[in-house]
N, C-alpha and C positions, 0 to 999 in steps of 0.2 A: 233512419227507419225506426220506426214507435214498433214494437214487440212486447203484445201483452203474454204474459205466462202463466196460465190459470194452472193452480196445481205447485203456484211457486215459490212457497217454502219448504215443498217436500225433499224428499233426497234429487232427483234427477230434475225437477222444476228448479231448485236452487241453482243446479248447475247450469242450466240453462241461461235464469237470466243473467248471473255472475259472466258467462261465457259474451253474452250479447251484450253487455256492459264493455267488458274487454273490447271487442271488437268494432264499440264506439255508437252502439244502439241504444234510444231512450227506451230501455227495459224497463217492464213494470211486471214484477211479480202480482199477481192478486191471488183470493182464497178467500174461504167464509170469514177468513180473522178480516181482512179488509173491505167486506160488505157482500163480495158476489155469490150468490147461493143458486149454484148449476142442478139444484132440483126444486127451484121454481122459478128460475130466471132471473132474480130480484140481485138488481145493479149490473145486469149485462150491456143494457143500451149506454148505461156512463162508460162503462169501461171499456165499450170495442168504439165509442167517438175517437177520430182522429187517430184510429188505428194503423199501420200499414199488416203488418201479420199477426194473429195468435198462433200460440204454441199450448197445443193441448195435453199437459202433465197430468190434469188433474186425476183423482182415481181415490175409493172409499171400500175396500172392497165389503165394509160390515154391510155397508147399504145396498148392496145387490145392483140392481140396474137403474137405479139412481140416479146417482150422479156419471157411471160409466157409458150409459145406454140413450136413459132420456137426456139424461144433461146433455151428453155430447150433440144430440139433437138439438137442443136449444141453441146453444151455442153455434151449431153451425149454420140456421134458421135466422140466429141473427147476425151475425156475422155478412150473410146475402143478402140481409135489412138491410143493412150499415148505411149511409150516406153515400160512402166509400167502398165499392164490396172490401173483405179482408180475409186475406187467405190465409184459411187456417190448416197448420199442421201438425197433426194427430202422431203420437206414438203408438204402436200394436207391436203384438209377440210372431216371431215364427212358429209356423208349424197348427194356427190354432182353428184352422177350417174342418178338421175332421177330429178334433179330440174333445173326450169325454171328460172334460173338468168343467163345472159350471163357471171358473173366472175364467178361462180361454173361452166358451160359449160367449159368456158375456162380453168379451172384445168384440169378440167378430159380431155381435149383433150389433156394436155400436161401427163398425167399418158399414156394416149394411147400411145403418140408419143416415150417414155420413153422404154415401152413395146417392142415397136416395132423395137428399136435402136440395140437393141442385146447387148447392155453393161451392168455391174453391175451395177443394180438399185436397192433400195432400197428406197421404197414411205411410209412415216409417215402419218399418216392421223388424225388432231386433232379439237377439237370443235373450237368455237369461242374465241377468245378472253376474258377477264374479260372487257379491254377495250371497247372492239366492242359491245358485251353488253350491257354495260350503257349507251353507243353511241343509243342503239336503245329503250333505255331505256326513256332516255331523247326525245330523237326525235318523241316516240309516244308520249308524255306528253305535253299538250299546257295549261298555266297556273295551273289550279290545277285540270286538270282532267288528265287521261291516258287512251289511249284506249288499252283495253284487244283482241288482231283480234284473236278471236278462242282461240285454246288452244296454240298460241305461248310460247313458252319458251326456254331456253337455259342451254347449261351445261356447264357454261363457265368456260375457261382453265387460269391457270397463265402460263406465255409465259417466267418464268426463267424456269419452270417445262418443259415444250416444249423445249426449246433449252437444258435442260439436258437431256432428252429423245433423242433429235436427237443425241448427243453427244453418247450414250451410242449403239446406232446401227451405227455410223461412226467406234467405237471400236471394233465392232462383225467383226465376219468373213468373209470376203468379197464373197457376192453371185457370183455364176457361170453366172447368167442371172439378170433377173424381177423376184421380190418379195415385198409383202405387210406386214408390219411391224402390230401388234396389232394398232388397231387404239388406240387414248387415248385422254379424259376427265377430265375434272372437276369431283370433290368431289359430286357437288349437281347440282337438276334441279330446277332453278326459273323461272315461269312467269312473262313475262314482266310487271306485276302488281307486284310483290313481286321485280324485281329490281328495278322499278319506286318509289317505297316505301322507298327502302334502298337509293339510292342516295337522295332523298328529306333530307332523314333524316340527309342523312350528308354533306348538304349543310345549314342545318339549318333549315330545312321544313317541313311542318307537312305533309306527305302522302295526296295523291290528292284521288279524287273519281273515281272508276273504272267505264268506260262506258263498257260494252260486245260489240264488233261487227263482225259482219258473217265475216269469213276469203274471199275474194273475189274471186280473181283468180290471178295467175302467183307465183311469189314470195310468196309474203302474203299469198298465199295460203295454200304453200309449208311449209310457217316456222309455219301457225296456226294449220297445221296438224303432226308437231314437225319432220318432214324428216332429219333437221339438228341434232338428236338426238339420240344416237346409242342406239339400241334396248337392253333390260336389259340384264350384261351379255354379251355386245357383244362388249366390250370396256374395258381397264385398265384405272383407276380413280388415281387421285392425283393432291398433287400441292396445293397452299393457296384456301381457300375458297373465294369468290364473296366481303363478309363481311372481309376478313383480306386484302384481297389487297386493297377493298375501304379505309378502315384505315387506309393507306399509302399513299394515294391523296391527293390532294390538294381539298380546300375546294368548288373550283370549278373549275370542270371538263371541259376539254376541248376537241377536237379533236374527234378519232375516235381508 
């Protein structure tokens, strides 16, 4: 099977095509470095020739609805040009139908746009990162305190687990139209106190002191009323735990 992976030298595109390599696919990573530019279309028609599936990683968030929104449009506009239709399947987040953050907005305008394309879609929809996480983990923490907003927490995902997940619905049957794949999660649900805790500790730190604070409004509000968290039962779980991928880090964390 030919598996193009737009988006694939990023973190989770890489894993993708590495993944579909393994498992004996002519993987083709592309991205602006290799000519395709998903906000104008320019080298879509070489690169979906003799397709069988894309895997839609790509994502800019500086450029707003760009590349997330129109591009994906494009993409999947031609992708139902093709020769050959080619079923494309899209990554998206849980939980981002009623939250206030403009990059969860912006997903789900590009799931509409997708929808509405008339091509074989196929949308994955999975939690946060283990990375992104700790990122928010760290970020509530200012010397040795952490603040607890509400009941925030996360079920965060290992992102080799996600790129084999997508791998495994690029494999399936190529849908007649739009379809939504079981969304999927992490093993476990930790408060941003119980992740604040584990990174301390494996940075060499002894756990901070938890302050509680009211979840506000907009975002914060949304992640302290756990929206990013699929309801029990309403998700397939797997993939390392929070604790087995921290264990594979470096001793201090970077990025996001």
């Amino acid at each position: 099977m030919r598996i193009i992976v737009t988006g694939g030298f990023g973190d989770l595109g890489s894993r993708v095509a590495r993944e579909a390599s393994l498992r004996g696919h002519d993987a083709m990573p592309v991205s602006r470095r290799t000519g395709l530019d998903l906000t104008t279309g320019a080298g879509l028609v070489a690169v979906l020739r003799g397709a069988d599936v894309v895997v839609n990683c790509a994502d800019d968030p500086r450029r707003g609805a760009a590349v997330m929104v129109d591009g994906s449009r494009r993409l999947a506009e031609a992708a139902n040009a093709a020769e050959a239709p080619v079923h494309l399947v899209h990554i998206s987040i849980v939980g981002i139908d009623d939250f206030p953050m403009s990059y969860y907005r912006r997903k789900l305008a590009a799931e509409r746009a997708l929808a509405a394309s008339g091509a074989a879609v196929t949308v994955l929809r999975a939690t946060q990162f283990h990375s992104l996480a700790a990122f928010f983990a760290r970020t509530l923490t200012r010397g040795g305190l952490t603040f607890q907003v509400g009941r925030m927490a996360f079920q965060p995902v290992d992102t080799d687990w996600v790129a084999a997940q997508l791998l495994d619905v690029a494999e399936a049957p190529r849908p007649t139209g739009y379809e939504r794949a079981d969304d999927i999660a992490g093993p476990e649900v930790l408060t941003v106190a119980q992740l604040a805790a584990a990174v301390r500790r494996h940075g060499g730190q002894r756990p901070g002191r938890v302050l509680p604070l009211a979840a506000p409004f907009g975002a914060l509000r949304a992640f302290g009323k756990r929206q990013n968290i699929p309801a029990a039962g309403q998700a397939r779980t797997g993939g390392r735990t929070f604790a087995d991928w921290l264990a594979q880090q470096p001793r201090e964390l970077e990025g996001r």
